[in-house]
C-alpha positions, 0 to 999 in steps of 0.5 A: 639752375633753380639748384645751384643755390640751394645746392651750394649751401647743402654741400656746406651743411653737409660737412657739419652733419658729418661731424654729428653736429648741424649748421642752422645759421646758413640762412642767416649767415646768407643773408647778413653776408649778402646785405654787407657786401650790396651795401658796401658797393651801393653806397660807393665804398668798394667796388663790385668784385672787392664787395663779391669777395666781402661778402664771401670773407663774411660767410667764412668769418660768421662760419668761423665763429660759429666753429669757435663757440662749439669746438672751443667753448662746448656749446650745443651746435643746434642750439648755438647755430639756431640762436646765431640764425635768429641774432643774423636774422635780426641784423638783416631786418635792421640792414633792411628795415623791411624794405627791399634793396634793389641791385641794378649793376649789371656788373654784379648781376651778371653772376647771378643771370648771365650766360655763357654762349647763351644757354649755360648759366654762371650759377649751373658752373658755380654750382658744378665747380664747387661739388668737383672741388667738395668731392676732391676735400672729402675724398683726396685730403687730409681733411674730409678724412678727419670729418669722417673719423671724427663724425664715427667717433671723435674720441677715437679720431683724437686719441688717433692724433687728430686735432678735433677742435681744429676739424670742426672750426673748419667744418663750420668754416667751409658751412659759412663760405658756401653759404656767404657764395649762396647768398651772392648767387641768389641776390646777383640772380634776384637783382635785389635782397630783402628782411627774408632773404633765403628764407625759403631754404632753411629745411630744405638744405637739411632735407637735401643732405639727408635725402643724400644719405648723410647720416645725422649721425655723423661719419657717413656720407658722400659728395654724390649722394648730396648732389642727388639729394639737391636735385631730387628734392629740387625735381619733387618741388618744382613737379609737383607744382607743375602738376598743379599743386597747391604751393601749401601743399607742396610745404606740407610733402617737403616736410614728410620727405624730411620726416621719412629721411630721418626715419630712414637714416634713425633705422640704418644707424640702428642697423648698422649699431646691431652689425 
């Protein structure tokens, strides 16, 4: 459970990586697409299952733009992504205005904390359910075969007759749903969001995903390697603090495991370039 959310956004990061590009805006597409659709059921305007699928259609629509931007307009995906995440960022403080908005409907808070016979939650089957269908995309369709063509090498995969623009729209597309139903799960399993909502998760998506063995690189990568990267990272966190450890410093071991991650991919790619 304490996973499900962190893994969810990861699977969508995952997708941008293996294109060579990277998604820095899954928190804040996160939290602008959770904050619109509580509001929108708040103050009475749609109800509950109409503001769940909002705020789904919001992740995709901010993904979607950010695809747009960087297939069609050239900008830099770390760059544009960041500055996306920091404009985002600032829409959710204004939403807000620093407060914290409690959710107290048990029919949206029921996602995010019930049960199902008492002892499996809705997330951990969220959580399942959206790594079968990712390993399905990346694996069986058409699709996730142009991700990996196009993250090894895009000019070949458009001489080859792939539409490269149309791979990375969707790619940042699938990033801004799975980060719109993060932010769903994570705010039905608070019962409440505020101006720093998910904030927590901003490296350790990208760590997960390279933990996993997705290369920064692009065109290597695999559903199961994410899904263990998600739980070992998670297994490392929450042992460490059960050992005792200073929260600090538990901060302090995430970052050296991105920085050995990134040192362990750079040398597999120097590798495989000297094969």
């Amino acid at each position: 459970m304490q996973a499900s959310v962190m893994g969810v956004m990861t699977i969508g990061l995952a997708g941008t990586i293996l294109l060579g590009d990277i998604d820095l805006s899954c928190v804040g597409i996160m939290a602008v697409s959770a904050a619109t659709g509580i509001l929108i059921f708040k103050n009475g305007i749609v109800p509950i299952p109409i503001a769940m699928i909002i705020i789904l259609i919001m992740g995709a629509l901010l993904g979607f733009v950010n695809g747009v931007l960087i297939a069609k307009l050239k900008a830099v995906a770390l760059i544009e992504t960041l500055a996306m995440n920091t404009l985002l960022a600032g829409v959710v403080l204004a939403i807000t205005r620093g407060r914290t908005i409690t959710i107290n409907e048990k029919g949206y808070t029921i996602l995010g904390q019930g049960k199902i016979g008492g002892f499996l939650p809705f997330l951990v089957i969220i959580f399942l359910l959206v790594y079968i269908i990712m390993y399905f995309v990346w694996n069986r369709t058409a699709l996730g075969r142009s991700l990996f063509a196009v993250g090894g090498n895009a000019r070949c995969a458009k001489v080859s007759g792939i539409n490269v623009d149309r791979i990375r729209i969707a790619a940042f597309t699938i990033s801004g749903l799975m980060a719109g139903l993060a932010g769903l799960m994570l705010s039905s399993k608070m019962g409440s969001i505020n101006s720093v909502f998910g904030s927590s998760y901003s490296m350790d998506i990208i760590a997960a995903a390279v933990i996993g063995g997705t290369s920064l690189a692009g065109g290597v990568g695999k559903v199961s390697g994410v899904l263990g990267g998600v739980l070992l990272l998670n297994f490392i966190q929450v042992g460490l603090q059960v050992f005792g450890m200073d929260s600090y410093y538990v901060e302090a071991a995430t970052g050296l495991i991105i920085l050995l991650a990134v040192l362990i991919d750079s040398f597999r790619v120097r590798l495989s370039n000297k094969e």
